[in-house]
C-alpha positions in Angstrom: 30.6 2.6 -35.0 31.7 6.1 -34.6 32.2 7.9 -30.8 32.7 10.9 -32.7 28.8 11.2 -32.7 28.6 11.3 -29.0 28.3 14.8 -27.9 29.4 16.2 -24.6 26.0 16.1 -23.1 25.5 12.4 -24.2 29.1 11.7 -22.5 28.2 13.2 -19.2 24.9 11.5 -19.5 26.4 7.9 -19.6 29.2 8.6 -17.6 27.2 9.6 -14.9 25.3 6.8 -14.8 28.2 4.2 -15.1 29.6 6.1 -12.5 27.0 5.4 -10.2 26.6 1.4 -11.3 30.1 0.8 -10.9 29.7 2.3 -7.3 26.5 -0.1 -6.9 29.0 -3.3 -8.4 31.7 -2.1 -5.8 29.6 -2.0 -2.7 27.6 -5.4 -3.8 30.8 -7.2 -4.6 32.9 -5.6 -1.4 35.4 -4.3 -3.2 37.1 -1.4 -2.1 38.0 -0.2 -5.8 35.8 -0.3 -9.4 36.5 1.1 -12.7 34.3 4.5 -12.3 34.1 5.5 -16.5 36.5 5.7 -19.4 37.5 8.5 -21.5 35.2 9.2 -24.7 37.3 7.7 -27.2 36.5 4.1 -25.5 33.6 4.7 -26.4 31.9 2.8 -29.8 28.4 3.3 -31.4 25.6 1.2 -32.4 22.5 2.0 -34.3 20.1 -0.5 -34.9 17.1 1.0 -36.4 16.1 3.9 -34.8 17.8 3.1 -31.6 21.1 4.5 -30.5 23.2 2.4 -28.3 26.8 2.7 -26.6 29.5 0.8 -25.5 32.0 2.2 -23.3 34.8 -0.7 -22.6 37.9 -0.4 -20.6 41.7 0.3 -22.9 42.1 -3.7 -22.0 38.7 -4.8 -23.2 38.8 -2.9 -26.5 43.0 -4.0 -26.9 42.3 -7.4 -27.1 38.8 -7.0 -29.1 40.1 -5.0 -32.0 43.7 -5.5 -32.2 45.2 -8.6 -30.1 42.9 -11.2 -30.3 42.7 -11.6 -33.9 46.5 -11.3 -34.1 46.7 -14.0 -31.9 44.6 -16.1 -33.7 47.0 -15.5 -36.8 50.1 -16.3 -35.0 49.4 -19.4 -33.1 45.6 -20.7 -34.9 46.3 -24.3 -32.9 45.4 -22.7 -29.6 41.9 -22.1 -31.1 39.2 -24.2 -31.2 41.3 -26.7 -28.9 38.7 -26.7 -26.1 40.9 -25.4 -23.9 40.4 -21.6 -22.3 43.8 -21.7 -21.0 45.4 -22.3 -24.6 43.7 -19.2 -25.6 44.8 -16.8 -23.1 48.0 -18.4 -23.4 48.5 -17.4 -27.3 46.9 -13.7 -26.3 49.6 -13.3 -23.6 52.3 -14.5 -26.1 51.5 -11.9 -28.7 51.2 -9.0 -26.9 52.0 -8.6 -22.8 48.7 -7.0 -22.1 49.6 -3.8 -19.8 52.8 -5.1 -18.5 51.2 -8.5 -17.9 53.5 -11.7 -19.2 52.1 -14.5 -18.0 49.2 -16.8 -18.6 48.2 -16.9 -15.0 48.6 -12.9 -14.2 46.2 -12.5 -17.3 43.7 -14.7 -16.3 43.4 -13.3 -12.8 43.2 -9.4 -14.4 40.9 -10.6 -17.4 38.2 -11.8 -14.5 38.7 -8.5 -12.5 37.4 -5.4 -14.2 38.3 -6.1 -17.7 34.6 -4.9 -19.4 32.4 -3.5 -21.4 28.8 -1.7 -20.4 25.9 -1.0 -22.9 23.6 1.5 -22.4 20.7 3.1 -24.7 20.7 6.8 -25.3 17.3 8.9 -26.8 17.4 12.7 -26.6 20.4 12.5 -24.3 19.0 10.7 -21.6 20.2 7.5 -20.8 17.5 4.3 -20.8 18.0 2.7 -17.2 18.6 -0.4 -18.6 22.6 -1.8 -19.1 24.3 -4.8 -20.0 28.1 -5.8 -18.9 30.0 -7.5 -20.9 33.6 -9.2 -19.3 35.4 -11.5 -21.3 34.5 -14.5 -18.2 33.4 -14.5 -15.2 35.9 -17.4 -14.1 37.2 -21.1 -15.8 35.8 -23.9 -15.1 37.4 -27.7 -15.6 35.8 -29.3 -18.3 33.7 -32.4 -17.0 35.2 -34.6 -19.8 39.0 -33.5 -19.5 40.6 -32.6 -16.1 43.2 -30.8 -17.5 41.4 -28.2 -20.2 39.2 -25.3 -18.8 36.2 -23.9 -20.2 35.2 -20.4 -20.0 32.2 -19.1 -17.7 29.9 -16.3 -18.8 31.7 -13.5 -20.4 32.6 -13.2 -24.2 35.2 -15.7 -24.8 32.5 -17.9 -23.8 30.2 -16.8 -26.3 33.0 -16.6 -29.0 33.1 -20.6 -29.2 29.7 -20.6 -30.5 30.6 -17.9 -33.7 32.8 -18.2 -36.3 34.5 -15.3 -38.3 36.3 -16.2 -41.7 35.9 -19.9 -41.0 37.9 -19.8 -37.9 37.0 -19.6 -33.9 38.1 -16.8 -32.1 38.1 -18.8 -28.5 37.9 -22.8 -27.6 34.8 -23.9 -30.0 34.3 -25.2 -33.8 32.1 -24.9 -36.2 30.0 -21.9 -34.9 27.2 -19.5 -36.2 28.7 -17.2 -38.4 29.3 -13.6 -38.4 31.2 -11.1 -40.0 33.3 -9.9 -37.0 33.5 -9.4 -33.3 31.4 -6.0 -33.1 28.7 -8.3 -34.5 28.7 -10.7 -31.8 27.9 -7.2 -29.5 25.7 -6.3 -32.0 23.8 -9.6 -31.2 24.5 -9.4 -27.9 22.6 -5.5 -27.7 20.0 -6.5 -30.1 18.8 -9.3 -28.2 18.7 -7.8 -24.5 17.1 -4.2 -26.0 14.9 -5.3 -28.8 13.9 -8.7 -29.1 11.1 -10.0 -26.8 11.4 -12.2 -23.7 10.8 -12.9 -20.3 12.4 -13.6 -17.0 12.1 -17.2 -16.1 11.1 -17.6 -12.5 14.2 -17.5 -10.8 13.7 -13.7 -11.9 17.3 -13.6 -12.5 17.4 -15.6 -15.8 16.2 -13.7 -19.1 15.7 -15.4 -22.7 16.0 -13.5 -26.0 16.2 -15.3 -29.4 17.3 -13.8 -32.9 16.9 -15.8 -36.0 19.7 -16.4 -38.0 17.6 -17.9 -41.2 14.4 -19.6 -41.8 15.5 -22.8 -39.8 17.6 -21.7 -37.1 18.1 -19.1 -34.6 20.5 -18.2 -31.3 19.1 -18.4 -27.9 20.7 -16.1 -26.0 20.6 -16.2 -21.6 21.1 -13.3 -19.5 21.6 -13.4 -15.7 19.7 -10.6 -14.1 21.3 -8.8 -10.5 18.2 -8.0 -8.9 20.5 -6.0 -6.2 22.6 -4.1 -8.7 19.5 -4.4 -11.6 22.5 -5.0 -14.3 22.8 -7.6 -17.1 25.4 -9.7 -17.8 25.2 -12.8 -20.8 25.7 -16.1 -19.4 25.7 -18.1 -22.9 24.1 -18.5 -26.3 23.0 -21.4 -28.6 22.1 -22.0 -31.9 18.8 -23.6 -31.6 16.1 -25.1 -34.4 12.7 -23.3 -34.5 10.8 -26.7 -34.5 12.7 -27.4 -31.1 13.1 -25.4 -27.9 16.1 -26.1 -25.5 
């Protein structure tokens, strides 16, 4: 991953057309405010094959992705893999106050609230109208079997429960697929929405990609589809045998 390969017409390319998706987020949502673009060096490459993808995240989204979140994990491993969202964000917000924020409960409402990631495909500096946002969740949830842990909904951390990186969790699951490091999770995440086949389901709104992981298994990844804003967001993955289908 290198932004350094981006060139200035590329940058305009994408920027322009974030610009113009965050304004279609804004009015759909009725917000008065939306992150309009980020300055090129939040910006990360991706080539898989031939293609040439990019992800532009927010200084927040790529903090915790490549610096806090794995210091975290070092420093307080317990709050991992616990089953409980709120342990997580608790043990991010003790290792580093993220932009002035110090407690668990100001994170958690900034984290759900324009803390992303979009990926976008670029060929002879156009830009492919097709984009996927990644947030770290969309909200918490109770868990049905304990009252008093949370779950995370849509969004990255969910995701992270179901991967594992060194041996160890990165969010509130065990024993997950393994890969060799976050970018690989977007790496997935890109692959499956760009490349792999699949279909809408007949909501028109749901979207199913797998990518095998060996001969016996691979991850079933779902995507939730805005038909009034026509972006992607990932909604959860699993790790699924071919001889079954969930």
């Amino acid at each position: 991953m290198n932004f350094m390969q981006l060139n200035s017409q590329g940058f305009s390319a994408i920027r322009k057309y974030l610009e113009q998706k965050a304004d279609d987020i804004r009015d759909h949502e009725g917000r008065n405010w939306a992150v309009m673009g980020v300055p090129i060096q939040n910006y990360r490459e991706i080539i898989i094959g031939d293609r040439t993808f990019y992800i532009a995240g927010t200084n927040i989204f790529w903090g915790i992705l490549e610096d806090v979140l794995h210091k975290a994990n070092a420093t307080f491993p317990l709050n991992f893999g616990s089953g409980n969202a709120v342990s997580v964000l608790h043990a991010v917000i003790r290792t580093r106050p993220i932009f002035g924020y110090t407690k668990t409960k100001d994170l958690i409402r900034r984290l759900s609230n324009e803390v992303h990631a979009y990926v976008v495909e670029l060929k002879d500096g156009v830009v492919i109208d097709k984009i996927l946002r990644i947030d770290w969740f969309r909200k918490l949830d109770k868990t049905r079997r304990n009252g008093k842990k949370y779950d995370f909904t849509g969004g990255l951390f969910h995701l992270l429960k179901h991967f594992e990186i060194d041996g160890y969790n990165l969010s509130t699951g065990t024993n997950g697929a393994k890969v060799q490091n976050l970018m690989s999770v977007i790496q997935y995440l890109t692959q499956a929405l760009f490349i792999e086949d699949g279909e809408l389901e007949t909501d028109a709104k749901t979207l199913i990609r797998y990518i095998s992981v060996d001969d016996k298994r691979r991850l079933k990844f779902v995507f939730y589809f805005n038909t009034t804003t026509l972006i992607y967001s990932v909604t959860t993955v699993f790790r699924s045998d071919f001889k079954k289908k969930i």
